[in-house]
CHARMM internal coordinates of N, CA and C (Angstrom, degrees):
IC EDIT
DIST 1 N 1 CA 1.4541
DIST 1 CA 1 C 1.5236
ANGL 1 N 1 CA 1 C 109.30
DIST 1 C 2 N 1.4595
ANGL 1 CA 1 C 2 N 115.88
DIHE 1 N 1 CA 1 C 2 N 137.90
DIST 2 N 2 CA 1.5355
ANGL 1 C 2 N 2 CA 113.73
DIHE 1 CA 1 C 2 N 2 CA -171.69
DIST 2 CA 2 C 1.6069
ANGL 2 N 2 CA 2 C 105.03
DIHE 1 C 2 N 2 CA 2 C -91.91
DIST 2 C 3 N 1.2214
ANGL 2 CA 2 C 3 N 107.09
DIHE 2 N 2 CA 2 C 3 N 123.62
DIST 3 N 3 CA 1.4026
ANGL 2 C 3 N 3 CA 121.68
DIHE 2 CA 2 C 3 N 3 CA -164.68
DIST 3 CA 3 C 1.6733
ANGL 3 N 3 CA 3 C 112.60
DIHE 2 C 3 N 3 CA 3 C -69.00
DIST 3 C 4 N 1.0468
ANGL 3 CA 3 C 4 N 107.42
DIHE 3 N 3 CA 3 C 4 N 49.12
DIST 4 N 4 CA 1.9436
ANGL 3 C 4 N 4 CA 118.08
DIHE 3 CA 3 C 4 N 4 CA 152.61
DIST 4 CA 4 C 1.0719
ANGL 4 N 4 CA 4 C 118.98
DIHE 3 C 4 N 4 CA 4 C -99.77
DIST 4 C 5 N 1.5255
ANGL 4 CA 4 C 5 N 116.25
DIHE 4 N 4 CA 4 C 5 N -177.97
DIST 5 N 5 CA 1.2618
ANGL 4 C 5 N 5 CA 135.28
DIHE 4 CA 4 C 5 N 5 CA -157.20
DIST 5 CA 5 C 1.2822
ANGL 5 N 5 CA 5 C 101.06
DIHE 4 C 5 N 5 CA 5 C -145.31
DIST 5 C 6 N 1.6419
ANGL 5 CA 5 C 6 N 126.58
DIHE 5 N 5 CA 5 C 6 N 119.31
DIST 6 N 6 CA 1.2844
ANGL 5 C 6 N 6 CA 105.77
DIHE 5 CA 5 C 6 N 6 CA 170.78
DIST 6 CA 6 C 1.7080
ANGL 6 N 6 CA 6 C 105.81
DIHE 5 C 6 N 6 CA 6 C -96.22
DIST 6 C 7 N 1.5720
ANGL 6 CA 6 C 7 N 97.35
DIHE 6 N 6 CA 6 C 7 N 149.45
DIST 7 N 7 CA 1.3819
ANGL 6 C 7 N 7 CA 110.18
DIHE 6 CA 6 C 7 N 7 CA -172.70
DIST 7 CA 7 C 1.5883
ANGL 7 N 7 CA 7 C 118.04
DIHE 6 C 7 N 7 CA 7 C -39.11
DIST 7 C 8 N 1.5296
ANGL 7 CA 7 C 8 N 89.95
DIHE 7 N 7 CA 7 C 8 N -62.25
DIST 8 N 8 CA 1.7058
ANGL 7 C 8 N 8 CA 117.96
DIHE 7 CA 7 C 8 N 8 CA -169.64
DIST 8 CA 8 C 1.8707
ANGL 8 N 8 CA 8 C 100.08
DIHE 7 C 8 N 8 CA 8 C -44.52
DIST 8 C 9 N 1.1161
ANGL 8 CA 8 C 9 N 107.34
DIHE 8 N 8 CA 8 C 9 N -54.91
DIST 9 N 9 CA 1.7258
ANGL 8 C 9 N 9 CA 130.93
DIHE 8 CA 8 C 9 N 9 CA -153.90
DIST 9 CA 9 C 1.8447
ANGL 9 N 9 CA 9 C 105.76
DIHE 8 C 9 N 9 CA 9 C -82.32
DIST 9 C 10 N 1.3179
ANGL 9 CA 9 C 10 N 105.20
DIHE 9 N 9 CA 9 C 10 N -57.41
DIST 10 N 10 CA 1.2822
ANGL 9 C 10 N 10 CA 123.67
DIHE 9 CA 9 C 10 N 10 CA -173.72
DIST 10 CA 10 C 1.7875
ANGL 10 N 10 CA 10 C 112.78
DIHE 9 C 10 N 10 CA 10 C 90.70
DIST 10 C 11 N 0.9201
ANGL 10 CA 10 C 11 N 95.26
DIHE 10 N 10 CA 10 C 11 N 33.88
DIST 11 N 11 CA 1.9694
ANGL 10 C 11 N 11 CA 102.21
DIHE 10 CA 10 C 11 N 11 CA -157.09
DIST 11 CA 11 C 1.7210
ANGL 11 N 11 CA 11 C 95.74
DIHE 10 C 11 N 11 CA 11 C -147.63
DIST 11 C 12 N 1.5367
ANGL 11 CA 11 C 12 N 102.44
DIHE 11 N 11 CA 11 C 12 N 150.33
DIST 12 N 12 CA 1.4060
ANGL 11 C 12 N 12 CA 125.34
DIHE 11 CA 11 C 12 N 12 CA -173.48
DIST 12 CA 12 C 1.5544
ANGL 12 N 12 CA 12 C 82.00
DIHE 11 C 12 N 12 CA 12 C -60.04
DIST 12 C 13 N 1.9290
ANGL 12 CA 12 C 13 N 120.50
DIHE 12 N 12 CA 12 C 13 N 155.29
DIST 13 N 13 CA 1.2328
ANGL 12 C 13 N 13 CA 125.96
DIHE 12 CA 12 C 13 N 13 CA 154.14
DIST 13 CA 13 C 1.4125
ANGL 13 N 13 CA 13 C 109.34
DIHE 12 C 13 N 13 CA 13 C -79.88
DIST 13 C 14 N 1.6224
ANGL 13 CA 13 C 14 N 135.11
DIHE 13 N 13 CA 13 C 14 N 169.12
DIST 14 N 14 CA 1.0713
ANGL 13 C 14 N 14 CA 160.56
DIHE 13 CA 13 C 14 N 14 CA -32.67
DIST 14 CA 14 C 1.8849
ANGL 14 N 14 CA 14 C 74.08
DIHE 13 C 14 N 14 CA 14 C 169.02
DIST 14 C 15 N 1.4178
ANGL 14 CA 14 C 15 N 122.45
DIHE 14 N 14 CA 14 C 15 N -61.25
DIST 15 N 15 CA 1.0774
ANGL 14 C 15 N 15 CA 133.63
DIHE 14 CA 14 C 15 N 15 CA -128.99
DIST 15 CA 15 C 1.6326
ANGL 15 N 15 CA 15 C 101.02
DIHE 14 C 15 N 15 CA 15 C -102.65
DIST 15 C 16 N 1.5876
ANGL 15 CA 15 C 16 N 108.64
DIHE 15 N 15 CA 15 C 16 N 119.65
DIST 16 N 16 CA 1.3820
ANGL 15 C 16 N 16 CA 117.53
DIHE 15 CA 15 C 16 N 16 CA -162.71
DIST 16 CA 16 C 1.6712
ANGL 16 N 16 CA 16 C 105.25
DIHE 15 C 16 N 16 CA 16 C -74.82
DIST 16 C 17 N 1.2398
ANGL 16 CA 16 C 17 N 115.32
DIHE 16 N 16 CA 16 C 17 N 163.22
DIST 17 N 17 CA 1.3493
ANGL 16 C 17 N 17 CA 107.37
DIHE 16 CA 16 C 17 N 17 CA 158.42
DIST 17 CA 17 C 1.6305
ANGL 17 N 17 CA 17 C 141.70
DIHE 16 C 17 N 17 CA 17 C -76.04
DIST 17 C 18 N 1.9742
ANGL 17 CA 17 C 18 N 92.87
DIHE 17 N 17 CA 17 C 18 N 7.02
DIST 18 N 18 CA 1.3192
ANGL 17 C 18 N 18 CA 97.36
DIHE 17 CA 17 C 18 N 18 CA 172.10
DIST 18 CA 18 C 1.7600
ANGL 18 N 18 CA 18 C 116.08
DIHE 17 C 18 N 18 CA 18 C -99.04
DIST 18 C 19 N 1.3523
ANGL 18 CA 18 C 19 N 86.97
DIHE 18 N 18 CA 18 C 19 N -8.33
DIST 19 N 19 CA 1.6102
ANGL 18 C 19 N 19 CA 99.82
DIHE 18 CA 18 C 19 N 19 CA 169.59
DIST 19 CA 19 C 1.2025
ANGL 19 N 19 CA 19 C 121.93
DIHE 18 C 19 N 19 CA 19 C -71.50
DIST 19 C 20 N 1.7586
ANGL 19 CA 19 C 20 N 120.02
DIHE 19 N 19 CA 19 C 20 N -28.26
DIST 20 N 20 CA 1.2089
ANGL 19 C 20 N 20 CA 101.08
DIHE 19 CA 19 C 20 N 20 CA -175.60
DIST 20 CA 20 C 1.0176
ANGL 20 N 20 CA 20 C 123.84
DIHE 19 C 20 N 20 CA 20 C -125.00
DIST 20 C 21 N 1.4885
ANGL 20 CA 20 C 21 N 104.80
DIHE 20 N 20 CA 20 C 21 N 3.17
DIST 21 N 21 CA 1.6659
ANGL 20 C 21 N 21 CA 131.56
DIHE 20 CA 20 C 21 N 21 CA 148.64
DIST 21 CA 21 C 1.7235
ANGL 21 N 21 CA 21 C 119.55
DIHE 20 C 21 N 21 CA 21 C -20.36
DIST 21 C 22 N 1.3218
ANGL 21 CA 21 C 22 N 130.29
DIHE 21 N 21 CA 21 C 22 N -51.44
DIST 22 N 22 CA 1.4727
ANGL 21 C 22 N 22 CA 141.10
DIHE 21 CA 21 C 22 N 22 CA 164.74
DIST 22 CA 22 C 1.5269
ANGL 22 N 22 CA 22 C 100.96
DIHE 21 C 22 N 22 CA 22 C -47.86
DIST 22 C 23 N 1.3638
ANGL 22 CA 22 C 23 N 124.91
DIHE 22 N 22 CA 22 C 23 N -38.41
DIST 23 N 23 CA 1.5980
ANGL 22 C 23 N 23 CA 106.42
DIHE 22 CA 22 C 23 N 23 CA -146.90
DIST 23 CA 23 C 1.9480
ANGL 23 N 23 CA 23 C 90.04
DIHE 22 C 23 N 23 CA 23 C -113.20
DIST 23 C 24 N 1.0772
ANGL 23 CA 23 C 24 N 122.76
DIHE 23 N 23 CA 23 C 24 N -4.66
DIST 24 N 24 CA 1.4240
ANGL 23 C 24 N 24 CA 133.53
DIHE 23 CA 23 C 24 N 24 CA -177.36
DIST 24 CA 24 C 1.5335
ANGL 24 N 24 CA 24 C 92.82
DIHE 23 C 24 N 24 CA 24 C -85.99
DIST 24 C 25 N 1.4140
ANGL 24 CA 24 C 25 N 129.75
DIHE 24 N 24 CA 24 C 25 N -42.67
DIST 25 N 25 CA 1.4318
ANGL 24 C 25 N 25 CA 141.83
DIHE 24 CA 24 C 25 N 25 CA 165.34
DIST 25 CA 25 C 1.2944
ANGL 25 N 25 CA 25 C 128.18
DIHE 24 C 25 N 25 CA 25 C -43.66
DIST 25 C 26 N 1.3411
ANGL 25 CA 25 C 26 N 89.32
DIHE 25 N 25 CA 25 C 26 N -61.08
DIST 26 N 26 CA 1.6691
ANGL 25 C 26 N 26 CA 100.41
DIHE 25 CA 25 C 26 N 26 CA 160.95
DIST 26 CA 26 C 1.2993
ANGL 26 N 26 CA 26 C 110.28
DIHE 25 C 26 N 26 CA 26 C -76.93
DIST 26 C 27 N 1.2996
ANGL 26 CA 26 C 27 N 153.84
DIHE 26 N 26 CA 26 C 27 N -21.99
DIST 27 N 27 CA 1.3486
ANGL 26 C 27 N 27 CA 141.66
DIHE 26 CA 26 C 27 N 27 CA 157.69
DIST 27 CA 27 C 1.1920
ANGL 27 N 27 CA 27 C 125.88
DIHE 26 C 27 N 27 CA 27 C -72.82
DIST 27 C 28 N 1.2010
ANGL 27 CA 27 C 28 N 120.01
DIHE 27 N 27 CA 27 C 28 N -9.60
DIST 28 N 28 CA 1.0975
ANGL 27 C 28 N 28 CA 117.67
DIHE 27 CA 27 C 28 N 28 CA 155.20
DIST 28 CA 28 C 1.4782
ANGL 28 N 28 CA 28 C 133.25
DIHE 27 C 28 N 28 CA 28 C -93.18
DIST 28 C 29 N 1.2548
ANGL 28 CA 28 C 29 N 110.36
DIHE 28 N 28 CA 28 C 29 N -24.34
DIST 29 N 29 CA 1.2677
ANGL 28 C 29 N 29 CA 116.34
DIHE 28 CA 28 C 29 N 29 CA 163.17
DIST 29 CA 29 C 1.4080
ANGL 29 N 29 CA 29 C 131.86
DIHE 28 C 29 N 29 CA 29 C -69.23
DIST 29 C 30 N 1.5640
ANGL 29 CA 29 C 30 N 132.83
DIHE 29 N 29 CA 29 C 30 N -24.51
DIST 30 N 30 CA 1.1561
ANGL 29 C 30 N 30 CA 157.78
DIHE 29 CA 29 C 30 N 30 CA 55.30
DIST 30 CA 30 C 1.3979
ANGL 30 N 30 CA 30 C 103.68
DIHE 29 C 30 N 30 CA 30 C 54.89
DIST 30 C 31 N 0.6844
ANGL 30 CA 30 C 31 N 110.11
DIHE 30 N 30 CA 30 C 31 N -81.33
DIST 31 N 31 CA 2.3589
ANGL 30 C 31 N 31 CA 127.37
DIHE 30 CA 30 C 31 N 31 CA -174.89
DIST 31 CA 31 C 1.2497
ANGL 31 N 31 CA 31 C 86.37
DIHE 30 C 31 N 31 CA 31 C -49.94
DIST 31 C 32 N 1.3493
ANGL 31 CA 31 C 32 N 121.35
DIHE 31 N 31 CA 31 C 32 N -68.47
DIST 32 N 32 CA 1.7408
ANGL 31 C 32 N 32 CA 127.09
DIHE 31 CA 31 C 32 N 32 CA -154.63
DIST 32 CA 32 C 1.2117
ANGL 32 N 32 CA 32 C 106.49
DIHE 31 C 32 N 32 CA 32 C -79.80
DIST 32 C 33 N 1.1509
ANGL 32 CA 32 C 33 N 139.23
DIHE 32 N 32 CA 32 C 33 N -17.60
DIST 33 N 33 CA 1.6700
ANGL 32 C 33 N 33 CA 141.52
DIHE 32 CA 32 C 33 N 33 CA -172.96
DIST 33 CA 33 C 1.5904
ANGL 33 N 33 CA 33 C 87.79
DIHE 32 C 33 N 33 CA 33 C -88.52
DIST 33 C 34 N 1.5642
ANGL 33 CA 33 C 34 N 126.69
DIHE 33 N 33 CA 33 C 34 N -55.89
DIST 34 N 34 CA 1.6582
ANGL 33 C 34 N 34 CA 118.87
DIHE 33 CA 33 C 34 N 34 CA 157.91
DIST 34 CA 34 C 1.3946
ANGL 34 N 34 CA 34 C 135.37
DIHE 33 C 34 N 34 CA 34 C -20.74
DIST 34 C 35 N 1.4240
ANGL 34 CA 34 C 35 N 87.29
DIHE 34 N 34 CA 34 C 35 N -60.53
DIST 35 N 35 CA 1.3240
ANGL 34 C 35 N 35 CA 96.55
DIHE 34 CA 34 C 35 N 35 CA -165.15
DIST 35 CA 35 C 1.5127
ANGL 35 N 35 CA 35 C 113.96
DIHE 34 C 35 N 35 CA 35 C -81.95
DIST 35 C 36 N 1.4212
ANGL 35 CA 35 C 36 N 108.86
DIHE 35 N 35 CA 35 C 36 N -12.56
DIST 36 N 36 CA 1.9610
ANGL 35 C 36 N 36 CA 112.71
DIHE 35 CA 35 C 36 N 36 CA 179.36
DIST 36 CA 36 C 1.3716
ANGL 36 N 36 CA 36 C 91.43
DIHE 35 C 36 N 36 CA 36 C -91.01
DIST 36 C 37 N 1.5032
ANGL 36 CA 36 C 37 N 129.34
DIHE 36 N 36 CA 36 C 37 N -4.23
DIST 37 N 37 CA 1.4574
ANGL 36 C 37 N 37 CA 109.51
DIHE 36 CA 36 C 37 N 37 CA -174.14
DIST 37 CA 37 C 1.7895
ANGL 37 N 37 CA 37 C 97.47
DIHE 36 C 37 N 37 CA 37 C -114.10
DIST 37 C 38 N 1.5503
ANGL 37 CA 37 C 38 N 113.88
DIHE 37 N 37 CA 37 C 38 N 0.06
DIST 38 N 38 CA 1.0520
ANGL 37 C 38 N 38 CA 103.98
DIHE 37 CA 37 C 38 N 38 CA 173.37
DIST 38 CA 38 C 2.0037
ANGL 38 N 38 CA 38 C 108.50
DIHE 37 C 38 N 38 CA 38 C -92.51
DIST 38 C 39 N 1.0865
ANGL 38 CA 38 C 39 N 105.20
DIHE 38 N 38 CA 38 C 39 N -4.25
DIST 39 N 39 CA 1.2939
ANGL 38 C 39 N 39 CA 119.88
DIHE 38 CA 38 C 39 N 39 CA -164.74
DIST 39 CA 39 C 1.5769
ANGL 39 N 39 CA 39 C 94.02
DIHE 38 C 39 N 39 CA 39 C -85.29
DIST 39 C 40 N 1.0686
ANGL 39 CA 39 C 40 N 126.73
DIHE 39 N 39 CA 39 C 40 N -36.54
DIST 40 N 40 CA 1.7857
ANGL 39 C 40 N 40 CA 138.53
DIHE 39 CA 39 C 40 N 40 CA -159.84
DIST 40 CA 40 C 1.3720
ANGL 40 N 40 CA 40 C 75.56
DIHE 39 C 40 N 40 CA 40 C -89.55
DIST 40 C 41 N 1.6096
ANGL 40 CA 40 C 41 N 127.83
DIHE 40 N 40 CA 40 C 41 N -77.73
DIST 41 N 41 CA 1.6377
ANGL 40 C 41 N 41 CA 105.71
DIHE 40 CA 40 C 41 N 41 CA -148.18
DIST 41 CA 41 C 1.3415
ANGL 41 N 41 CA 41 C 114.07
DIHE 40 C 41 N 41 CA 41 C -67.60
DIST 41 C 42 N 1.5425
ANGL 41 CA 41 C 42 N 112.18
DIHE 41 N 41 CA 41 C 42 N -1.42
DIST 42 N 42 CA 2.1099
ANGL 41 C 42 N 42 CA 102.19
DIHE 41 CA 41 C 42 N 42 CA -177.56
DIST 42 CA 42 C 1.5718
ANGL 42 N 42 CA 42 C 90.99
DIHE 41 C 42 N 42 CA 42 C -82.23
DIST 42 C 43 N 1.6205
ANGL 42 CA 42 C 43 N 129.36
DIHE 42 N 42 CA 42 C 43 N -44.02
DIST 43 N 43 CA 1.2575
ANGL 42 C 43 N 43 CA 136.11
DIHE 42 CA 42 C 43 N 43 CA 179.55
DIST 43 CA 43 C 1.6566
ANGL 43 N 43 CA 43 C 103.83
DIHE 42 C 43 N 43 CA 43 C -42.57
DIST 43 C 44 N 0.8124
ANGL 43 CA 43 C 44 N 116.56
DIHE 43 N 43 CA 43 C 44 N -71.03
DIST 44 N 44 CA 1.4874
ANGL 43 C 44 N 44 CA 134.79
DIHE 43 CA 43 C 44 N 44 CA 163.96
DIST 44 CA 44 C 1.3915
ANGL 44 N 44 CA 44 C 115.78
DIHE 43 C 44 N 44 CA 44 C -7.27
DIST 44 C 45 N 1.6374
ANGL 44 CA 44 C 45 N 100.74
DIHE 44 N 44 CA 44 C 45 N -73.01
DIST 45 N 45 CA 1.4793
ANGL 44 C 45 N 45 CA 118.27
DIHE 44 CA 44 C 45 N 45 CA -172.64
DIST 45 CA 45 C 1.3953
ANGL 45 N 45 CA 45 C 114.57
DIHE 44 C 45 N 45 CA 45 C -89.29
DIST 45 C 46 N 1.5219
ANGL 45 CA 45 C 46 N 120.88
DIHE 45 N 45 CA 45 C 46 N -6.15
DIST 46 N 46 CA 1.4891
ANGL 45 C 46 N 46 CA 132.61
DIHE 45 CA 45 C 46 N 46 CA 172.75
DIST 46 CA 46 C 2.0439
ANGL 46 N 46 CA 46 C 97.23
DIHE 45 C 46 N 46 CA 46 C -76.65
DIST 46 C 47 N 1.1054
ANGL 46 CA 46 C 47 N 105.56
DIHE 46 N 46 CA 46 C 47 N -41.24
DIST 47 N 47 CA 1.3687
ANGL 46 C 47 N 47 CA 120.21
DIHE 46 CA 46 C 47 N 47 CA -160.92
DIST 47 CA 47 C 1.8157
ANGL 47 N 47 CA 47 C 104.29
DIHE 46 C 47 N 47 CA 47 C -69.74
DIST 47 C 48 N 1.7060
ANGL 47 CA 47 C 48 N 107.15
DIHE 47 N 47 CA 47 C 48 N -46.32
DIST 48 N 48 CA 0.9606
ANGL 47 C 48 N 48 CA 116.03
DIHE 47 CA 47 C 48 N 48 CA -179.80
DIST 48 CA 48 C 1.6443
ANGL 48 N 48 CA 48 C 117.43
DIHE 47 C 48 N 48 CA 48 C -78.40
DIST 48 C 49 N 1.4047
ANGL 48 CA 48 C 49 N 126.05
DIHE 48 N 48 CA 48 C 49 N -26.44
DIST 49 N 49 CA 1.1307
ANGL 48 C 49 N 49 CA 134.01
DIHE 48 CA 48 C 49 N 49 CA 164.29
DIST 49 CA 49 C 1.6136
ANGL 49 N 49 CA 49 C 129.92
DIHE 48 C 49 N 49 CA 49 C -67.82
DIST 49 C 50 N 1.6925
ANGL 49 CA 49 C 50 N 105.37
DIHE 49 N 49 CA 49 C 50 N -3.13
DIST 50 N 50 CA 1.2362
ANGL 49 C 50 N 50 CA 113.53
DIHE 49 CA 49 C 50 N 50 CA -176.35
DIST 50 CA 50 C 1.4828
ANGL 50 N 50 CA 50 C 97.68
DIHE 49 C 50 N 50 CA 50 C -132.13
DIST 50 C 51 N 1.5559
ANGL 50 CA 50 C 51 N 126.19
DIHE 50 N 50 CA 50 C 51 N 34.22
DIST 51 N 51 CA 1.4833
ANGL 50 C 51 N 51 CA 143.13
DIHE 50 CA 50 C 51 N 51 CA 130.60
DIST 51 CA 51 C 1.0533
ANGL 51 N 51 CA 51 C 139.37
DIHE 50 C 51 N 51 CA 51 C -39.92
END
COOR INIT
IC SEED 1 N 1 CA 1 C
IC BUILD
């Protein structure tokens, strides 16, 4: 069980940690596919700013 609290309730949610395990996966994988493409466009725009 993922150790929160929902506000409304005051009680752990409903929702296991194998449930949301898939989408933490994809968010993270997600983050890093970002972040190597945020890495190219500063390269990019460092490159083009020193034109």
């Amino acid at each position: 069980m993922i150790e929160c609290l929902d506000s409304q309730q005051g009680h752990a949610p409903d929702t296991s940690y194998l449930d949301v395990m898939p989408r933490l996966e994809f968010l993270s994988k997600r983050c890093n596919q970002l972040t190597k493409e945020n890495a190219d466009l500063q390269e990019d725009c460092d490159r083009l700013t020193t034109e």
